[in-house]
C-alpha positions as CSV (number, residue, x, y, z in Angstrom):
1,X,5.9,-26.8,-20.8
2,X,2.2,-25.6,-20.1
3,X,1.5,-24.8,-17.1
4,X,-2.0,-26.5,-15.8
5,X,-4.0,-24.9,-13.4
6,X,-3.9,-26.6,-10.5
7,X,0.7,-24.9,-10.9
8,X,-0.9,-21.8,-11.6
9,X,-2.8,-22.2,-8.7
10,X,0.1,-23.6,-6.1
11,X,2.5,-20.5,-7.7
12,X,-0.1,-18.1,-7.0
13,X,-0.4,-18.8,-3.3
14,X,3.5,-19.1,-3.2
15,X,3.0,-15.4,-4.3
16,X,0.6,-14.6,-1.4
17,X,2.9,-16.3,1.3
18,X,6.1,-14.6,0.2
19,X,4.0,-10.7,0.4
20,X,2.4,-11.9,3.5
21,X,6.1,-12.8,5.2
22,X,7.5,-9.0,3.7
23,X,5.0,-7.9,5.6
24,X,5.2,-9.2,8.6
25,X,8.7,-8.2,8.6
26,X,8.8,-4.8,8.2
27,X,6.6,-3.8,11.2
28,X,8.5,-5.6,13.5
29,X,11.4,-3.7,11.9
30,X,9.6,-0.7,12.8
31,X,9.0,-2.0,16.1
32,X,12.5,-2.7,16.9
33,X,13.3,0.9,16.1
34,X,11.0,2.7,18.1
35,X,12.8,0.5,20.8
36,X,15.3,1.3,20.4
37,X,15.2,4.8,19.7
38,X,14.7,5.4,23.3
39,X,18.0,4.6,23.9
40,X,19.9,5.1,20.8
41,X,20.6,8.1,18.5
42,X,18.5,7.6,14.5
43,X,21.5,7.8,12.9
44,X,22.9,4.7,14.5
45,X,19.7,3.3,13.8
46,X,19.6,4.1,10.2
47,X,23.4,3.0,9.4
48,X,22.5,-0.5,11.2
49,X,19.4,-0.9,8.5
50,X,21.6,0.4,5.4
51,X,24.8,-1.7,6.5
52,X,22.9,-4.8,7.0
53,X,21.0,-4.6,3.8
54,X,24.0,-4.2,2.5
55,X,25.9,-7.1,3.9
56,X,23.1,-9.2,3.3
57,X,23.2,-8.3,-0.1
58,X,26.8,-8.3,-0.6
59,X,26.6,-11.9,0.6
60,X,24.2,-13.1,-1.5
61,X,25.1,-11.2,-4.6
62,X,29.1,-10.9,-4.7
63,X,29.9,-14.7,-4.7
64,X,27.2,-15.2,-7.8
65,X,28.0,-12.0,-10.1
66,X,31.4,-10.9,-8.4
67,X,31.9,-7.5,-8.1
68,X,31.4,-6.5,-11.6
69,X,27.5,-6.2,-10.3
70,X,29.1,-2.7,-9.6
71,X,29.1,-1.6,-13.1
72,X,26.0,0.8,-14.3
73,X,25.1,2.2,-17.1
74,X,23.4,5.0,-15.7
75,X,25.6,5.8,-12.0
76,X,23.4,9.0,-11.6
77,X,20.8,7.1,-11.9
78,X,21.4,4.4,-9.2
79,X,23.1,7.1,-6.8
80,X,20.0,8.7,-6.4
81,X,18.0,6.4,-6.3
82,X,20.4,4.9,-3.0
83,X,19.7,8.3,-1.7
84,X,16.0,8.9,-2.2
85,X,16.1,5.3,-0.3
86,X,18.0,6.9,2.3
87,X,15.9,9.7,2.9
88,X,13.0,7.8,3.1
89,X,14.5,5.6,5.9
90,X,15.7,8.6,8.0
91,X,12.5,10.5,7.6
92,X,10.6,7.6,8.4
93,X,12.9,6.5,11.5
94,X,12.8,9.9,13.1
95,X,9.3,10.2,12.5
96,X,8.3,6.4,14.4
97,X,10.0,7.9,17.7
98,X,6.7,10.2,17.9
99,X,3.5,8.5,16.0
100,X,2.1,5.2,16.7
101,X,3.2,2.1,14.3
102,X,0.1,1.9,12.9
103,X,-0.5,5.2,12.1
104,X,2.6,5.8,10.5
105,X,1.9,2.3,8.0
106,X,-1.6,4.0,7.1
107,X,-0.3,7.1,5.6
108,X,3.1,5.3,4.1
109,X,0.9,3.8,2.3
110,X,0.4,7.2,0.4
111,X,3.6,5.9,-2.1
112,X,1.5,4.5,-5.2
113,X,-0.4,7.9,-5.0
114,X,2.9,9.5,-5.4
115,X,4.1,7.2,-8.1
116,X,0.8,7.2,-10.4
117,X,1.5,11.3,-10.0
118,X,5.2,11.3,-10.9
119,X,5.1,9.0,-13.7
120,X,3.2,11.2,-15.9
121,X,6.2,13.8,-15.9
122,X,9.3,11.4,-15.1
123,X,8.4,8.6,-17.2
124,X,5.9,10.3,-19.7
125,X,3.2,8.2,-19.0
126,X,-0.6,9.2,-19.0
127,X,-3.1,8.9,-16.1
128,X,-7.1,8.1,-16.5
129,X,-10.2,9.8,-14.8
130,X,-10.4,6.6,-13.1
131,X,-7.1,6.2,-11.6
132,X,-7.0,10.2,-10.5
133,X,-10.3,9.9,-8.8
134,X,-8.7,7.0,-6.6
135,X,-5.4,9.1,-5.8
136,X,-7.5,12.3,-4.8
137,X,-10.0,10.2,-2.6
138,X,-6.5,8.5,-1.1
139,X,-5.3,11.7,0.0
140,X,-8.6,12.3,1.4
141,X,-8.0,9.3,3.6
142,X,-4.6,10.7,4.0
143,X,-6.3,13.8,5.8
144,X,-8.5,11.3,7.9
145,X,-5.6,9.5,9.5
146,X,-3.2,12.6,10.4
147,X,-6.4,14.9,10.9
148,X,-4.1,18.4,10.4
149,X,-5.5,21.3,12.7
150,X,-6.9,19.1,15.3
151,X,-5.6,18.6,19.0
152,X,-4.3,15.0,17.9
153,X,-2.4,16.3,15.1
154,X,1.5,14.8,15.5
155,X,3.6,17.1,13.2
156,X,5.8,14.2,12.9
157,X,3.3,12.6,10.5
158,X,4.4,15.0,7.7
159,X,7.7,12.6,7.9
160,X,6.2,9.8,6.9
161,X,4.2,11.8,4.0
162,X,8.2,13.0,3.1
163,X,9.0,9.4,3.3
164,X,6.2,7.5,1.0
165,X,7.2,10.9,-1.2
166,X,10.8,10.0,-1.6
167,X,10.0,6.0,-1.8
168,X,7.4,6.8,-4.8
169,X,10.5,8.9,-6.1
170,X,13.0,5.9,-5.7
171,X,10.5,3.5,-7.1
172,X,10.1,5.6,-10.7
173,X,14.2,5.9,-10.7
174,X,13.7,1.9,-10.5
175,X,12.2,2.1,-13.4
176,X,14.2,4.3,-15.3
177,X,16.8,1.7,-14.8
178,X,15.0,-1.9,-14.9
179,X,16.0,-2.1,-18.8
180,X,19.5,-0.7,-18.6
181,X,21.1,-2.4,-15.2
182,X,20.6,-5.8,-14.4
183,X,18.6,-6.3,-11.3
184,X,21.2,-7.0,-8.9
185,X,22.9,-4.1,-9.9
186,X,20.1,-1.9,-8.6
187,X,19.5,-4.1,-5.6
188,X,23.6,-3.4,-4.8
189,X,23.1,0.5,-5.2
190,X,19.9,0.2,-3.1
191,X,21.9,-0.3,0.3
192,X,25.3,1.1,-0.7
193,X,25.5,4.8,-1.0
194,X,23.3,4.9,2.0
195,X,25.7,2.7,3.8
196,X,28.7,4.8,2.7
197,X,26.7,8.2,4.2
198,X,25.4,7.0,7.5
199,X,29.3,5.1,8.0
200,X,30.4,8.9,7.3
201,X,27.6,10.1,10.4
202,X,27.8,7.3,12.5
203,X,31.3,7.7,14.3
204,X,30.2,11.3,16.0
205,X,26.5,10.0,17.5
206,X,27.9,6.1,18.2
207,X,27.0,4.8,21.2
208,X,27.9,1.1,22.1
209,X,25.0,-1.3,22.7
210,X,24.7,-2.0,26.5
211,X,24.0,-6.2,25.9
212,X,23.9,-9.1,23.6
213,X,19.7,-7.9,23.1
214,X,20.3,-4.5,22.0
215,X,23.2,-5.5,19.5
216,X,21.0,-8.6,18.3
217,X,18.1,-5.9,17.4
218,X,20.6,-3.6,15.8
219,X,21.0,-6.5,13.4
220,X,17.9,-7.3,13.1
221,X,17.4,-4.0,11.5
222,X,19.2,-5.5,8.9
223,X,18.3,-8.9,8.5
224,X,14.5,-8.0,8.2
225,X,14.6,-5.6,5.9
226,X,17.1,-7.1,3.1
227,X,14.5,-10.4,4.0
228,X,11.3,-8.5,3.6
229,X,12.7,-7.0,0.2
230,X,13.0,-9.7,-0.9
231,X,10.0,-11.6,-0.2
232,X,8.5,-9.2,-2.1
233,X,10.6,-9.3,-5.2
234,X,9.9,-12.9,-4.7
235,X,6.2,-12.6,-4.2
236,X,6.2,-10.7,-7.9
237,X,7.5,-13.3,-9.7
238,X,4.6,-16.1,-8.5
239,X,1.6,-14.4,-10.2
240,X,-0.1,-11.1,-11.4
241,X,0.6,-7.7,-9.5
242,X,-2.7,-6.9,-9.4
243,X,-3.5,-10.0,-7.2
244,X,-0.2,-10.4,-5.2
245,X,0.1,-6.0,-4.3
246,X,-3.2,-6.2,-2.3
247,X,-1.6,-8.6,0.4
248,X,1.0,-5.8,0.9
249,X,-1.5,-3.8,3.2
250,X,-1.7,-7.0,5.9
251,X,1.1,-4.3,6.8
252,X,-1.5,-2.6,8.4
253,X,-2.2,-5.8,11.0
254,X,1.3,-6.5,11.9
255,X,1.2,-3.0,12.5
256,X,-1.6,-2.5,15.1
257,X,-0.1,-5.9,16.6
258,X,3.4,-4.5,17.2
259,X,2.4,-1.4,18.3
260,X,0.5,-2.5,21.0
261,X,3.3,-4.8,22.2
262,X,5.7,-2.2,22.3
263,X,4.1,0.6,23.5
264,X,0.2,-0.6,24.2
265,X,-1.4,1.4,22.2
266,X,-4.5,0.8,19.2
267,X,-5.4,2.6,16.9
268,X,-8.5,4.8,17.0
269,X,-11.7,5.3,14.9
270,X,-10.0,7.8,12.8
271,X,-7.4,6.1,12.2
272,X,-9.1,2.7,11.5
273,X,-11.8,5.0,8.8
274,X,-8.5,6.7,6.8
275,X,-7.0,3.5,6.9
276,X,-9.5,1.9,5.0
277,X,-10.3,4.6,2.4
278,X,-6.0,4.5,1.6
279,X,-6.3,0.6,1.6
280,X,-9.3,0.4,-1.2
281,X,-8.1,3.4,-3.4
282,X,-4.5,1.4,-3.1
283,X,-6.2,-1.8,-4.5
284,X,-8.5,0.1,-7.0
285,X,-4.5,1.6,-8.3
286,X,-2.8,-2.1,-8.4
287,X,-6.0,-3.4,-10.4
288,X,-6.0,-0.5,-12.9
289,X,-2.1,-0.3,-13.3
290,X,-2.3,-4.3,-13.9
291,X,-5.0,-4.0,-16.4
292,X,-3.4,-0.5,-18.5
293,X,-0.3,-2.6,-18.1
């Protein structure tokens, strides 16, 4: 069946909708934690994230594929990528306690810097004038937003950097496997080995939530990020990359929207300026990688 413009159209700004819902969910996941990290311990945070994902998943996935989804081809493969995943959780988590929600989205949105970097030696592939120029310039706006040396310089900031780091990591292991494992395979590994560590930490730092609002945010935690996931999977399959990846940085707006609800803070000129250099050397990435692809 060809599809006529007007489809093309409709499935396009399904795409947008579906990016636009991801993220709107994952800064109010961030909110929740720096909630309730001022009364819980990370690590209880963390394993609440991991084992809902997981649940979520196990849900959806188990009753479809059964648990066969389990078998890989490459285990090494989809273990580490579960605990690159991991790591970029906890470093993030521990790092929102300290810098502001908008801050932290601005420089996690370093990843496709990292990725266009470590594809040339993980995955052999080669990288233009064109597309280096916009990773070094990113980095600039990198600088602008954690501004290192300067009396507003928050050491937990090198977190997140540690975080979009091991998510660039995680997302070139993704595609070391997209060919071998089916995709529910690697969605299953994504939350599992995680869970399986933090379920191994959890028992010596649990404490007991003290109401039904605390334990609903604890699965929250959960709930919005297996959901925001998968809006985004979603959002990939309604048109072109290069179109649909922009939408990703409305991040940014939930972000300065949440973070002043929770702790009434904006963000300042600095911020605002670094932003803005990551955001348009982001876009300049997704348009190239759509056009080599």
């Amino acid at each position: 069946m060809i599809e006529t413009r007007q489809d093309a159209l409709r499935r396009l700004w399904l795409g947008i909708f579906f990016m636009c819902v991801a993220t709107t969910a994952f800064p109010i996941m961030n909110g929740i934690v720096q909630v309730l990290s001022r009364t819980y311990p990370s690590e209880q945070i963390i394993w609440a994230r991991t084992a809902g994902h997981l649940l979520v998943v196990l849900l959806l996935v188990v009753p479809r594929y059964g648990f066969e989804v389990l078998a890989t081809r490459r285990p090494g493969a989809q273990i580490s990528r579960s605990l690159l995943l991991l790591g970029s959780t906890t470093l993030f988590f521990f790092a929102v306690k300290h810098v502001p929600l908008a801050k932290a989205a601005s420089i996690s949105f370093m990843t496709p810097f990292f990725v266009t970097l470590l594809a040339v030696p993980m995955l052999g592939e080669r990288i233009d004038a064109k597309r280096l120029a916009a990773v070094l310039v990113g980095f600039c706006g990198v600088l602008v937003v954690i501004r290192p040396g300067s009396e507003v310089f928050q050491a937990a900031s090198l977190l997140i950097v540690g975080s979009a780091f091991c998510y660039a990591v995680y997302q070139v292991f993704t595609r070391k496997v997209a060919g071998i494992d089916r995709p529910e395979t690697s969605v299953m590994y994504s939350a599992l080995i995680g869970t399986v560590v933090m379920s191994c930490v959890v028992p010596f730092v649990w404490t007991t939530p003290h109401n039904a609002t605390d334990l609903a945010l604890h699965l929250a935690l959960g709930l919005l990020g297996a959901g925001g996931h998968w809006c985004v999977a979603k959002a990939m399959t309604y048109g072109q990359a290069s179109v649909i990846s922009p939408f990703q940085y409305w991040q940014m707006i939930g972000s300065v929207l949440v973070g002043y609800l929770v702790s009434g803070m904006f963000p300042d000129a600095f911020t605002w300026v670094g932003a803005g250099i990551i955001v348009a050397c982001g876009i300049t990435l997704a348009v190239a990688e759509s056009r080599r692809r």
